[in-house]
C-alpha positions as CSV (number, residue, x, y, z in Angstrom):
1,X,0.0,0.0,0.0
2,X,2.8,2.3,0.7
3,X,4.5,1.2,-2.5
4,X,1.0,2.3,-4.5
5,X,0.8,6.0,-2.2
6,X,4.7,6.6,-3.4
7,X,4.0,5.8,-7.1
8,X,0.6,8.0,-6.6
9,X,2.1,11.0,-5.0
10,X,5.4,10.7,-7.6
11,X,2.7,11.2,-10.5
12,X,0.8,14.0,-8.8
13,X,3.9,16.1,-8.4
14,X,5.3,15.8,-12.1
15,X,1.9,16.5,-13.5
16,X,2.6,20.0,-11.1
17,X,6.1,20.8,-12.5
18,X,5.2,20.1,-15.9
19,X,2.1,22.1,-15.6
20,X,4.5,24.8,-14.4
21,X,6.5,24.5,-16.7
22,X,4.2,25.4,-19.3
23,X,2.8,28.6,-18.4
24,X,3.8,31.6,-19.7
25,X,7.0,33.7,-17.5
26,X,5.7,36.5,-16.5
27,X,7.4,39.4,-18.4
28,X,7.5,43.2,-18.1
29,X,5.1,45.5,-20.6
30,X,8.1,45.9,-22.5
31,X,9.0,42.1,-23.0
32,X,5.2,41.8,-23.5
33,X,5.0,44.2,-26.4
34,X,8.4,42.5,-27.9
35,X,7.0,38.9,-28.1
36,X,4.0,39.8,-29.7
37,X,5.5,41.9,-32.2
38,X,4.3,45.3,-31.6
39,X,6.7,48.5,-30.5
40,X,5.5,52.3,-29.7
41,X,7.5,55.2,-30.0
42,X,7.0,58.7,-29.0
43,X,8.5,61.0,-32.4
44,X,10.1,64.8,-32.0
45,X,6.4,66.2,-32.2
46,X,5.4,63.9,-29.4
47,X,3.4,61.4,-31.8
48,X,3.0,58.3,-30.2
49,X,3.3,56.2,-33.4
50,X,3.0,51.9,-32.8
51,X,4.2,49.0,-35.2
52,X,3.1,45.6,-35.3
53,X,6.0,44.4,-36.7
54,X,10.0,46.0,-37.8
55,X,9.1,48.0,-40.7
56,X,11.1,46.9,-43.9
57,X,10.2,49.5,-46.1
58,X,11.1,52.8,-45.2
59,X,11.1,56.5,-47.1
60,X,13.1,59.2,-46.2
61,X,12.2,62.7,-47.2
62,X,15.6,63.9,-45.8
63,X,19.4,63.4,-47.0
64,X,20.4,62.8,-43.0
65,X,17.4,60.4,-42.6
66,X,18.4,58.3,-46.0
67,X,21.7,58.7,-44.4
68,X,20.9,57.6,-41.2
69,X,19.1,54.6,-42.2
70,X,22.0,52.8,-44.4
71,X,24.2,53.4,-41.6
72,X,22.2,51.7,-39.2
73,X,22.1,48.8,-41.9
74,X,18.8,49.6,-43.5
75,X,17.4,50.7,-47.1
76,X,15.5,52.9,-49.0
77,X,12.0,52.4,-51.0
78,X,11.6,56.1,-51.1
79,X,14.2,58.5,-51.0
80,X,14.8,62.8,-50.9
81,X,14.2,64.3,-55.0
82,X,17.4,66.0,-55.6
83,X,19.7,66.2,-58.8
84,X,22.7,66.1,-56.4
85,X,25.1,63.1,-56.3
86,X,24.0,60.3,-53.3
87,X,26.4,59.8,-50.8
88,X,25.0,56.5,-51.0
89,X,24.8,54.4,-54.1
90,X,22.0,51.8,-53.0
91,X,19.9,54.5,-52.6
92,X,20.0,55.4,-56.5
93,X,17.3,52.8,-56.6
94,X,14.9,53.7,-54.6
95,X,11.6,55.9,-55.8
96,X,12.1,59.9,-55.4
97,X,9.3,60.9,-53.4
98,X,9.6,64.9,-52.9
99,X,11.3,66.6,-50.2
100,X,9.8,67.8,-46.9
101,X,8.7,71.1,-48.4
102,X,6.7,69.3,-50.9
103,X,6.0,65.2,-50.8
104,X,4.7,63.4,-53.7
105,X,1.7,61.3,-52.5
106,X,1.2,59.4,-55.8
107,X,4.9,58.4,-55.5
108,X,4.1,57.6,-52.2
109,X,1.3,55.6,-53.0
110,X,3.4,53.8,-55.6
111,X,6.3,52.5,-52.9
112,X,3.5,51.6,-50.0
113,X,5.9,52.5,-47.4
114,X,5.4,51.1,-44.2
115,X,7.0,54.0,-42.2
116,X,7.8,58.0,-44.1
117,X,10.9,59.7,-42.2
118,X,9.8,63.0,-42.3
119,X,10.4,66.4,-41.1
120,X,9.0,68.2,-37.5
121,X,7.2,70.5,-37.8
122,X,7.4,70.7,-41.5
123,X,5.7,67.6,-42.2
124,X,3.1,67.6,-39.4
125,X,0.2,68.7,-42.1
126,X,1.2,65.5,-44.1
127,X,0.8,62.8,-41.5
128,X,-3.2,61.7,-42.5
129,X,-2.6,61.8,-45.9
130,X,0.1,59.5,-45.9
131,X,-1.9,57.2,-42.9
132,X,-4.5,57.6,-45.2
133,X,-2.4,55.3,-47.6
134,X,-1.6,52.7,-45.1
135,X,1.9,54.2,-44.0
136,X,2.9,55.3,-40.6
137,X,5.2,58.5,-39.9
138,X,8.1,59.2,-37.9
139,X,8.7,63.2,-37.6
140,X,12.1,64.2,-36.3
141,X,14.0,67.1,-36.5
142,X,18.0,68.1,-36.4
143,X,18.8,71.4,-35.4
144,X,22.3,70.1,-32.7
145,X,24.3,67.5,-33.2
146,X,22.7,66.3,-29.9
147,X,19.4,65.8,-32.1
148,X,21.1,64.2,-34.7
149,X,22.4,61.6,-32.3
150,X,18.5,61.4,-30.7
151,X,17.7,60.4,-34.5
152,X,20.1,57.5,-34.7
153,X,18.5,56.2,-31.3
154,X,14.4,56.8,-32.6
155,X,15.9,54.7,-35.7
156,X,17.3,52.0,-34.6
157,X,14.4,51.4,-32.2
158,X,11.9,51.5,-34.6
159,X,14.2,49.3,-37.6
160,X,15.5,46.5,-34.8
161,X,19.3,48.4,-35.1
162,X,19.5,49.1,-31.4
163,X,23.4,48.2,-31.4
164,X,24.3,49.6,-34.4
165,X,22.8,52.9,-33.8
166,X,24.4,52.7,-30.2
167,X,28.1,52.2,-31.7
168,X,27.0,55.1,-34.4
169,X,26.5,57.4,-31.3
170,X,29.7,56.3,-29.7
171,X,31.7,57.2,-32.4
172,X,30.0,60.8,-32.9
173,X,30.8,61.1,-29.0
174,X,34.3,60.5,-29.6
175,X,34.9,62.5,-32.2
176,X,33.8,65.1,-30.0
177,X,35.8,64.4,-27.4
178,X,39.1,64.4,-30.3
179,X,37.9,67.8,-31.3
180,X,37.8,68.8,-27.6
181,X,41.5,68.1,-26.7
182,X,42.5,70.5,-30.5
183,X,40.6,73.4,-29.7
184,X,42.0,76.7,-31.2
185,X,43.8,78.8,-29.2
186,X,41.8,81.5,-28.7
187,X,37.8,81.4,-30.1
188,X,37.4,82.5,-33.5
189,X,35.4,85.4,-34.5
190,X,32.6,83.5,-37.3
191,X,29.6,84.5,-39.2
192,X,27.4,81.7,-40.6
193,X,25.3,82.6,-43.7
194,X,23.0,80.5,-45.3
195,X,22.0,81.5,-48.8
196,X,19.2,81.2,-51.1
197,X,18.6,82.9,-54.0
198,X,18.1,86.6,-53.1
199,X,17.8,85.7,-49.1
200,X,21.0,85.6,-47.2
201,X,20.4,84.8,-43.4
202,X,22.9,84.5,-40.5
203,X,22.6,81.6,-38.5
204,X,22.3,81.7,-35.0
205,X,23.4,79.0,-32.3
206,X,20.4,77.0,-31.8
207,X,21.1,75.8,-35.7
208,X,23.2,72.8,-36.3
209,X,25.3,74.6,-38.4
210,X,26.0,77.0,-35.3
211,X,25.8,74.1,-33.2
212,X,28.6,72.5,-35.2
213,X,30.8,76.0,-34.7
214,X,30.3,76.0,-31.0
215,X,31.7,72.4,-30.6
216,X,34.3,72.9,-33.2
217,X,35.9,76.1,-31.3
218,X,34.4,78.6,-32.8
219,X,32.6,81.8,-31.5
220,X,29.7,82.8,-33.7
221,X,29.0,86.6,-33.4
222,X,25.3,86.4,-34.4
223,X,24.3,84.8,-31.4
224,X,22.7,87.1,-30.2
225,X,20.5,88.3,-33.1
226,X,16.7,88.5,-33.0
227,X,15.6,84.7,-34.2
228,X,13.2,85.2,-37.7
229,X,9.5,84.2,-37.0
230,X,9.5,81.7,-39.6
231,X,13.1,80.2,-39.3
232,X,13.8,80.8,-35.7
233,X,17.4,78.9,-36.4
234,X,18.3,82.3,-38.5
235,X,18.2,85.9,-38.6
236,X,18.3,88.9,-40.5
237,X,22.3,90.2,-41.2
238,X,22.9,92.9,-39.9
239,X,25.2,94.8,-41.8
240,X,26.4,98.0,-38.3
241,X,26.7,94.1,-35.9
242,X,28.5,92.5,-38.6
243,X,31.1,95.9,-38.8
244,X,31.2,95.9,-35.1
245,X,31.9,92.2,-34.7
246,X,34.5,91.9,-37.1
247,X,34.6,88.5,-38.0
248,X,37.6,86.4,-39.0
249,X,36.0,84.4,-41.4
250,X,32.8,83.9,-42.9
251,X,31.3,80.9,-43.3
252,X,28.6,79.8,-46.6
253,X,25.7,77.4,-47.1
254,X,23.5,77.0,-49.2
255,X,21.0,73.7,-49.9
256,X,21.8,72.9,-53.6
257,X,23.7,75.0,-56.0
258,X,26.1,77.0,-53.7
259,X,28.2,78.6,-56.3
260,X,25.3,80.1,-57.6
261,X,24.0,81.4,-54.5
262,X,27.6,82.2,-53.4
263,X,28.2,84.6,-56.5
264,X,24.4,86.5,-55.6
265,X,26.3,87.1,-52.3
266,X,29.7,88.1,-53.2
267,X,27.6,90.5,-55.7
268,X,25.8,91.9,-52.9
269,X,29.3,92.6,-50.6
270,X,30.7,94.2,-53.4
271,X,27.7,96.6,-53.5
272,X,28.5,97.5,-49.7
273,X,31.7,99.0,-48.7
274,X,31.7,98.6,-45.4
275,X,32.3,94.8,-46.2
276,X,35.4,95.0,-47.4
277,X,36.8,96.3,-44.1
278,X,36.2,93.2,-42.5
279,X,39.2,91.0,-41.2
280,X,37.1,87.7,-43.3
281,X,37.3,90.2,-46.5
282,X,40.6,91.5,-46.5
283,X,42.2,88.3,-45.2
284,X,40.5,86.2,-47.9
285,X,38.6,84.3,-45.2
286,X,35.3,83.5,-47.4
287,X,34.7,80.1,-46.8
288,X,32.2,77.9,-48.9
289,X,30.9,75.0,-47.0
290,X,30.2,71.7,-48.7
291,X,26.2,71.9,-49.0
292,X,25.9,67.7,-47.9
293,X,27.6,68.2,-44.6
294,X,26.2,72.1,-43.6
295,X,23.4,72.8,-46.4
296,X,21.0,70.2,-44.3
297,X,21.4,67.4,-42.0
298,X,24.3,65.0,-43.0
299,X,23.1,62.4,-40.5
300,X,25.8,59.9,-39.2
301,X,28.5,62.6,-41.3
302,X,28.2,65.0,-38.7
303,X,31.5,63.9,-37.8
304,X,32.9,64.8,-41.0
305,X,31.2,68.3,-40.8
306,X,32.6,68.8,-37.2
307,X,36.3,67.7,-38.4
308,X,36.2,69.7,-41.5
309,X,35.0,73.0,-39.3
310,X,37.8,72.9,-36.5
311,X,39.9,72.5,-39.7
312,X,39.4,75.4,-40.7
313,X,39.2,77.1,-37.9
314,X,42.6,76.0,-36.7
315,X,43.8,77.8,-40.3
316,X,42.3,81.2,-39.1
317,X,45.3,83.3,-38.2
């Protein structure tokens, strides 16, 4: 009889482990939401935006975006319109879909995205036209090199590229810290201008491109210019500030054809006398910088635009 109670009791308790063993672990929300597939994430406009699964096909209205994404190991079904050469070849293939000042919803349509990489606020407007076609959106922004690296972490949450946006991050923080150990002597007197065709601005440093300055070594003598309602990254030049300042060098962007823009500007120096007086005139200290890595976001070559800035800051004599 004790023999049969033994062999009973034996059973009872490896029905209990084995019923054990198959329930579920009991997991955190996060664990929860990764096992079945789904993922939220809050965008630069506060847009909560949820997946069901890694998207796979992905547009980019933006050259840092595009950039961003074949860094972290990703591609392109939609990428920026532009006539300029692509830093990345792979992209060549993908469908032009507009920029964020104007999207192409038919090419859209065409590519069925299943995220657009889009511009905050620029391309706030667009978001239920392009949910309207089955696509999600992800708005960001890049006005620091701080929110460029903010980018590369949104991205590689939402594409599954958590480690290689991590070591992407990791290098742009140690470049920075290179650049911080070379710093120029003394800070260097700079004005920023960013051209367009009949509109020259000064940028101010809540821009990346003053943002880049700042880190590089450089002290940017429009800082403290009123901010323009519609661009509050620029300003107005100001021709008496700019005399008073007396910059070392000046610095040119433009998004596009910068030679073009750049001769409109010279044109308009010429015109003003006062210019020539300048240190930046007289020394030859017009510099034009390369409209990929200043001209908009360059994405993971921030670290090229930071390096080529202290460069030529360190030649400022």
């Amino acid at each position: 009889m004790k023999k049969i109670h033994f062999i009973l009791l034996s059973t009872l308790l490896a029905g209990m482990l084995a019923g054990c063993s198959a329930s579920p672990p009991q997991t955190s929300d996060t664990n929860q939401q990764a096992s079945n597939g789904s993922l939220s994430v809050t965008d630069f406009s506060g847009r909560k935006v949820t997946f069901s699964k890694v998207p796979t096909k992905i547009a980019a209205l933006s050259n840092g975006e595009m950039d961003i994404v074949y860094a972290l190991g990703g591609e392109l079904v939609g990428r920026p319109t532009s006539a300029a050469p692509l830093a990345n070849k792979e992209a060549a293939k993908a469908e032009q879909i507009g920029t964020p000042h104007g999207m192409d919803m038919e090419k859209v349509a065409l590519v069925q995205p299943d995220v657009v990489l889009g511009n905050n606020p620029l391309n706030l407007k667009d978001v239920p036209a392009v949910e309207a076609l089955g696509s999600k959106v992800i708005l960001t922004d890049a006005n620091s090199v701080a929110e460029i690296k903010k980018q590369i972490g949104l991205f590689g949450e939402v594409l599954g590229k958590k480690t290689r946006a991590d070591e992407q991050i990791q290098a742009i923080d140690k470049k920075i810290s290179e650049l911080q150990k070379n710093q120029p002597a003394s800070k260097v007197r700079a004005l920023l201008v960013y051209g367009a065709p009949g509109t020259y601005m000064a940028a101010l440093n809540n821009s990346l491109s003053g943002d880049i300055l700042s880190i590089a070594g450089g002290e940017n003598i429009a800082s403290d210019y009123p901010s323009l309602d519609k661009y509050p990254q620029y300003a107005q030049l100001n021709t008496e500030k700019i005399m008073k300042s007396n910059p070392q060098v000046i610095f040119f962007m433009a998004h596009g054809d910068t030679d073009k823009v750049k001769e409109g500007f010279l044109k308009e120096m010429q015109m003003n006398a006062a210019w020539n007086s300048l240190d930046a005139v007289k020394n030859n200290r017009i510099e034009v910088l390369p409209s990929d890595l200043f001209g908009s976001n360059p994405g993971t070559r921030v670290m090229e635009s930071l390096a080529l800035m202290q460069k030529l800051l360190l030649s400022v004599k």
